[in-house]
Steps between C-alpha positions, in 0.01 A plus 500: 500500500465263168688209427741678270834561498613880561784509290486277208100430480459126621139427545324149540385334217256215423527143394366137499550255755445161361388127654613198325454143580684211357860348416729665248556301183877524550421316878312215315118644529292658203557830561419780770120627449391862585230469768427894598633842414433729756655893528699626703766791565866535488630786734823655495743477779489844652664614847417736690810732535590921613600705210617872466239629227496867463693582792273271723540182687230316327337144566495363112462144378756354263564183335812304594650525090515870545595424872838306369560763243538759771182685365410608873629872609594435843434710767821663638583474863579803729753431753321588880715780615752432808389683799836534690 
């Protein structure tokens, strides 16, 4: 399974992480410097959740936006039968 969001498309994306040493002007120094830029990834928040896709309990990953929209098909529950 990728990173990616079944339902809307989420995927990770990249970025800059970057170091800085110093005082802020505003705090009374001369000002924050830039001392690396490294990469690095942002990943989505996916879960791990059951979903009814084409008629079929399925095992899908979703992001928790689509998960608070109600995006999810949810997998309906058969009530056991009563032996009597």
């Amino acid at each position: 399974m990728s990173r990616r969001c079944e339902f809307c498309g989420k995927k990770s994306i990249t970025g800059s992480s970057i170091a800085r040493k110093g005082l802020a002007k505003k705090k009374g120094g001369v000002g924050k410097k830039t001392t690396g830029i490294t990469k690095r990834k942002f990943l989505p928040n996916l879960q791990p959740k059951k979903a009814v896709i084409e008629g079929k309990i399925k095992k899908v990953l979703i992001c928790a936006k689509c998960l608070k929209k109600g995006k999810l098909p949810a997998p309906s529950r058969k009530p056991a039968p009563l032996n009597d």
